[in-house]
C-alpha positions in Angstrom: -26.8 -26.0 15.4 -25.6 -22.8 13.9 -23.9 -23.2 10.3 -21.7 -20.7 10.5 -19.4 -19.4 13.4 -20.5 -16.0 14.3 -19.2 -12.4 13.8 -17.0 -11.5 16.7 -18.0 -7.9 17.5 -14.4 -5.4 18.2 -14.6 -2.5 19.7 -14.6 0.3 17.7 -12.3 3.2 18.8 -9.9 6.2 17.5 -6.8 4.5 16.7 -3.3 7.0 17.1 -0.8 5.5 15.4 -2.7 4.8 12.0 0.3 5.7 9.8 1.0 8.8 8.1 0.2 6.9 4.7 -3.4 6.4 5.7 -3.8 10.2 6.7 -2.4 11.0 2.8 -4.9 10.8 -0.2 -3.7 9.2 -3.2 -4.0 10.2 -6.8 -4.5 7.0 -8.5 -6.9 3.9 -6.9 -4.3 1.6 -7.0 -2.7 3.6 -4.4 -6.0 4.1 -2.2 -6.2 0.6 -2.3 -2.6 0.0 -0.9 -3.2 2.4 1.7 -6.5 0.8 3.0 -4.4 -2.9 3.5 -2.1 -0.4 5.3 -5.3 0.6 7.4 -6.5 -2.9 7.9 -3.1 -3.9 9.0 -2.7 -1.0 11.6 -5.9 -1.7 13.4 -5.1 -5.6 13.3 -1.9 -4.4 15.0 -4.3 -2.2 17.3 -5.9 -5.6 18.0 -3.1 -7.6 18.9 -2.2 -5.6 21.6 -5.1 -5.1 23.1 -5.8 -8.9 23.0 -2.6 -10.9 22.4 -3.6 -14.5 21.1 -1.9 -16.6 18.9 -4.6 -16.2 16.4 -4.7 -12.1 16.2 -0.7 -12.7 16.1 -1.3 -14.5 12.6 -3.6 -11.9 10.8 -1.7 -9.3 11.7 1.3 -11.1 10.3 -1.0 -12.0 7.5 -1.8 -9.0 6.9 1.9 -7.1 7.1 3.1 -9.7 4.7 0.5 -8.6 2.3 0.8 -5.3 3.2 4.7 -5.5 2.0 4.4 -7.5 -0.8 2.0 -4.5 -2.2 4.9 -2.3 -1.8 7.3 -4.3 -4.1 8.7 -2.5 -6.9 6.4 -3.1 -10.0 7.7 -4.1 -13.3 6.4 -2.6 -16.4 3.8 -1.7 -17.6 2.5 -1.6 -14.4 4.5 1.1 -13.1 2.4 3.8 -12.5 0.0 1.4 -10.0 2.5 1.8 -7.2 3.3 4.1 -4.2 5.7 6.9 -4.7 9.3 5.6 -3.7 9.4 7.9 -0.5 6.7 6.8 0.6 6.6 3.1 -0.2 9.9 3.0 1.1 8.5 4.4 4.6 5.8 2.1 4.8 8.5 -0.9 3.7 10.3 0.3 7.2 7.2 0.0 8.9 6.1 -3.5 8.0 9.9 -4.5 9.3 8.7 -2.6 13.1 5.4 -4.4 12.8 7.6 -7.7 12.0 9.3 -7.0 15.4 6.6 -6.1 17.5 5.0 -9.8 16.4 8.4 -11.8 17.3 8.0 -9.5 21.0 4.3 -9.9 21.4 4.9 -13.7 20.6 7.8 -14.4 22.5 5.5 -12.9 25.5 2.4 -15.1 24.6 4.1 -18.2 24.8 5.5 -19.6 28.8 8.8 -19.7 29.4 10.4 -23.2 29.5 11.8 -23.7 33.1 
């Protein structure tokens, strides 16, 4: 009996639309960091199309919420640790089309009640 369930292998290939964020280096960590749950979240997107189940549906929307909730405005002192506005403000857009794309890629996963 194995203990643990194991590692599902994905196919690794070049992904197009990782956003323009990704593609940008950032001057402080904080903002490297934001930009690599940005990354995760735009291959888990990758993922989801390619293989629509209701369980790559929810970490991709697992991961877009968290994505978003990194972008939220932060309150002093903490000010510096953030995106700049344009930017953040871009990727805030994006995480609203990613939210869209779930409700579409759900609404096709589930049967149609006759």
């Amino acid at each position: 009996m194995q203990a643990t369930i194991p590692h599902r292998r994905i196919k690794h290939r070049p992904i197009k639309a990782l956003s323009k964020a990704v593609a940008t280096r950032a001057k402080n960590p904080v903002a490297e960091e934001i930009f690599a749950f940005i990354a995760m979240r735009d291959l888990l997107l990758a993922e989801a199309e390619e293989e629509t189940t209701e369980a790559t549906l929810h970490r991709l929307w697992m991961a877009n919420e968290f994505a978003e909730r990194c972008l939220d405005p932060a309150r002093p002192p903490y000010d510096s640790q953030m995106l700049p506005a344009s930017e953040a403000s871009r990727e805030r857009q994006r995480c609203k089309t990613i939210k869209q794309r779930i409700a579409t890629l759900r609404a096709a996963l589930r049967p149609r009640a006759a």
